[in-house]
C-alpha positions as CSV (number, residue, x, y, z in Angstrom):
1,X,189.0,210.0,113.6
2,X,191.4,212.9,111.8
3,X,190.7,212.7,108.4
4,X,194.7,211.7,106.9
5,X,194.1,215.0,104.4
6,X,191.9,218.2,104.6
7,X,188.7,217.5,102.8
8,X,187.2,220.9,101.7
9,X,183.3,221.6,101.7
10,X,181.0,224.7,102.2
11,X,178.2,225.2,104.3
12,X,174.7,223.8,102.8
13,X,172.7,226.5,104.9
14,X,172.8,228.8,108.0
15,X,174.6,227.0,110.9
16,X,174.3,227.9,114.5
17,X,175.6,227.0,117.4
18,X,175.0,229.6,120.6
19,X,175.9,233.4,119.1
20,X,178.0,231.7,116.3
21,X,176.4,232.1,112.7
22,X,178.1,229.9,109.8
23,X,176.4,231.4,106.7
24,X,175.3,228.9,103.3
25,X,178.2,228.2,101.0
26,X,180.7,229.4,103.9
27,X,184.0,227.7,102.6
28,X,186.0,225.2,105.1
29,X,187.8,221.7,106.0
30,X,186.7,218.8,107.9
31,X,188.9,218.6,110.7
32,X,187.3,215.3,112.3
33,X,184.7,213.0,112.1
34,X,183.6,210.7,115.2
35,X,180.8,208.4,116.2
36,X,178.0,206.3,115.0
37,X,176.2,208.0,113.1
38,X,179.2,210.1,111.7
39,X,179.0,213.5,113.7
40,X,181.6,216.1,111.8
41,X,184.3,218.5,113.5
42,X,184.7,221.5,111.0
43,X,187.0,224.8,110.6
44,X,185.4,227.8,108.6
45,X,186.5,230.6,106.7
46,X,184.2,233.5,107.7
47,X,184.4,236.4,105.5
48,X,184.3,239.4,107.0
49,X,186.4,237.9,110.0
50,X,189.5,238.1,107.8
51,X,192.2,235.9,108.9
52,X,189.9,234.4,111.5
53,X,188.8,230.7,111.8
54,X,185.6,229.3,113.5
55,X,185.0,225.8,114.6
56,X,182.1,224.0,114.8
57,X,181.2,220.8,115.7
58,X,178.5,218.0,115.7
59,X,177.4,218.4,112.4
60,X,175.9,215.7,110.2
61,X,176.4,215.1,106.5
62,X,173.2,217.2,105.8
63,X,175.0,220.1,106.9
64,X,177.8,219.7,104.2
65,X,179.0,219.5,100.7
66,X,181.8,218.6,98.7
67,X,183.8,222.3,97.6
């Protein structure tokens, strides 16, 4: 399911997924959420990376909060 408007949140710690690094409090938007138990698809605003976007998905609630 696409959420019907961006939700914003931040990172609640270190996320990894292969060589990809998400640092706490990085800054982003849920992009989608599927399954039973939720599983969230998000878009992140690196800094340092300006005008660049990571994605990552699977993540649980845990992983999340509220900007």
């Amino acid at each position: 399911m696409t959420p019907s408007t961006a939700i914003p949140i931040r990172a609640t710690h270190d996320l990894r997924q292969g060589a990809t690094t998400i640092a706490t409090g990085t800054p982003g938007e849920i992009t989608e959420m599927t399954g039973d138990p939720v599983t969230y698809t998000v878009t992140f605003w690196p800094s340092g990376l300006r005008g660049s976007t990571v994605v990552l998905t699977n993540l649980r609630r845990t992983d999340l909060r509220e900007a």
